[in-house]
C-alpha positions, 0 to 999 in steps of 0.5 A: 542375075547370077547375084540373085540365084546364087542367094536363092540358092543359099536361102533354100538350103538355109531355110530347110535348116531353119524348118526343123524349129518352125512350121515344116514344110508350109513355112519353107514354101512360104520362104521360097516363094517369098524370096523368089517373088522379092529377087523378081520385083528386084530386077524389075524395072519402072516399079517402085521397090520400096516403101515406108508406111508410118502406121501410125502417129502415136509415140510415147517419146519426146525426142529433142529432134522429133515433133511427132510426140507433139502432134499426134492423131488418134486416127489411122487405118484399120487392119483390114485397111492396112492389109488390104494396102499391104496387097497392093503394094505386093502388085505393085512390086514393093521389095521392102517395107519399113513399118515406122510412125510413131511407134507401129508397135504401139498400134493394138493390131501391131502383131497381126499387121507386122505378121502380114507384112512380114509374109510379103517383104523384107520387113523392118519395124522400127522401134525406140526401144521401149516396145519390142520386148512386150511384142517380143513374138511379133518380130520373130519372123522379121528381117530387122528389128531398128532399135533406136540407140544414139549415143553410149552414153546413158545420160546423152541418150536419155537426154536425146530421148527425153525419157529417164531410162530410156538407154537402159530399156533400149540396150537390153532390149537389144541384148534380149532381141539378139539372145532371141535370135531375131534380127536386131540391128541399131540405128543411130541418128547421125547429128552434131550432137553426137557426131564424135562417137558414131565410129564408136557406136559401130565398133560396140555393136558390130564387134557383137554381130549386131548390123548398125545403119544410120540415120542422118539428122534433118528436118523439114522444111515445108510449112504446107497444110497438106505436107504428108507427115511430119517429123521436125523442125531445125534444133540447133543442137542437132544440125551439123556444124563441123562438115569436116569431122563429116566428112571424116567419117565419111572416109572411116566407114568407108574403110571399116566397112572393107572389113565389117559386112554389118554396117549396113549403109553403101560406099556410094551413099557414103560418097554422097554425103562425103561431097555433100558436106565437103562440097555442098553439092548433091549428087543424087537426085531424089526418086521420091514417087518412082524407086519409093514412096510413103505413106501416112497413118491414114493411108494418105501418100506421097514420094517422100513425108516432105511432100504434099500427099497426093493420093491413097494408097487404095488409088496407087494402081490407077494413079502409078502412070498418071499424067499427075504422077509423072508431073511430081517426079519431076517436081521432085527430082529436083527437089532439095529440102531434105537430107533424109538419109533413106530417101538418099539410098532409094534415090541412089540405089533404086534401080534394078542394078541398084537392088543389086548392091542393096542385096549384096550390102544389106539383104544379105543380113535379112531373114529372107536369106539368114536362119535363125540358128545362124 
């Protein structure tokens, strides 16, 4: 609890700093609140604390890992249908959220939705690089702005991305974001094909200031109909065949983290795939559908995108303590298709204990708790 007050504390005196170039004294009502609000559900137990909500199936990307781009849908939910979720995840006591797809600022509406969310939670919206300068004053208020960046290497990246230029528009979008003053970390999907520089990766841009975490290459598995999302199928390129070099990184973040408040991924994660890789053996077990939950383009939910949905989000409150509901997470407790390395870290730090290590490990990087001149 002292962990809590103590950042409550310091975001009050920040964020009377941070009103003199914002919006007076509405705008740090506003932040308190917000913060007071996200350090109660945090400590809250039997709640679910974070969700993922791919708004939309939209992507102007080929990425070689990635089927999105091939299967998209021009349907999704209205604005006023994505608030109206976004009210009913605030009661039920969601600390975080990641606005992802596709592309979410590909959406029209991207700029109202991120506004609305952003009000409510610690708000992170995903982008391959190639949006966030043309929806620049959407993601000022954000806690993290994800750009995609998987390699130093322009050709590699571009390569990856399928896209000529793609590199160049995500690094200066980056460096444009960071001059910005708002939130910009990067996120490199961690895979064989460029498993050899990740330390590399960090090193750049940590040394800049800039956060870094990580995705961790898999795909799925499920061949359903009514799988929720979905993301990708097995390229050989990308699975990762050298589990020692794994583990070695493992043990390097692990130390440079000793030194380096930026990488923004936990020592207990890091253990995780360190005895995954070295051992085959997981040691989490998934807490899809009770630390976090998912939900598709269309309002459709389920614990994690592997998963067949089960309801709407507009349902959630009456279907939380469910007989049906209390079936899927023992489904998916025992569940081992996928390694997506966020439902990892859910799984492994949902517990009010566990947002504890969250706070001290990565919202410490938000705007929940940063001012923008910092």
């Amino acid at each position: 609890m002292g962990f809590f007050s103590d950042y409550l504390h310091k975001c009050s005196n920040r964020s009377i700093k941070t009103v003199k170039i914002n919006h007076g004294e509405t705008y740090l009502n506003l932040k308190l609140r917000r913060a007071s609000r996200i350090a109660i559900n945090a400590l809250t137990p039997n709640r679910p604390h974070h969700a993922q909500w791919l708004i939309t199936r939209k992507c102007n990307y080929r990425c070689r890992g990635c089927n999105v781009w091939k299967e998209q849908d021009p349907k999704e939910l209205s604005t006023q249908e994505v608030k109206r979720g976004l009210d009913i995840l605030k009661k039920m006591g969601i600390v975080d959220i990641v606005l992802s797809g596709g592309d979410p600022l590909l959406r029209d509406d991207a700029e109202e939705i991120i506004e609305y969310s952003a009000e409510q939670f610690i708000t992170t919206v995903y982008d391959n690089g190639s949006m966030a300068l043309k929806k620049i004053e959407a993601l000022r208020n954000v806690d993290f702005v994800a750009i995609s960046i998987d390699s130093l290497d322009e050709a590699k990246h571009d390569y990856i991305k399928d896209v000529p230029g793609a590199w160049k528009r995500a690094m200066n979008t980056v460096e444009t974001l960071k001059k910005e003053k708002i939130n910009v970390c990067v996120t490199p999907t961690i895979s064989q094909f460029n498993l050899y520089e990740i330390i590399d990766i960090t090193k750049y841009f940590t040394d800049r200031k800039i956060p870094v975490w990580y995705c961790l290459y898999s795909y799925d598995q499920s061949t359903d109909a009514n799988q929720l999302f979905r993301i990708g199928k097995c390229n050989d390129e990308f699975v990762i065949k050298n589990k020692q070099a794994m583990v070695k990184l493992c043990d390097v973040l692990i130390e440079l983290r000793k030194n380096n408040n930026k990488i923004l991924i936990t020592d207990k994660v890091l253990k995780a795939l360190r005895s995954l890789f070295s051992e085959e053996k997981r040691v989490w077990n998934c807490q899809a559908l009770k630390n976090f939950l998912v939900i598709d383009h269309l309002g459709r939910l389920a614990g994690c995108h592997n998963q067949n949905f089960s309801t709407n989000i507009f349902d959630l409150p009456k279907m939380w303590n469910s007989k049906k509901f209390s079936s899927l997470r023992k489904t998916y407790n025992t569940c081992s298709q996928c390694n997506y390395l966020c439902y990892i870290a859910y799984s492994l730090h949902g517990s009010p204990y566990g947002n504890l290590l969250i706070a001290k490990d990565h919202w410490k990087n938000a705007k929940l708790f940063l001012s923008k001149n910092q």
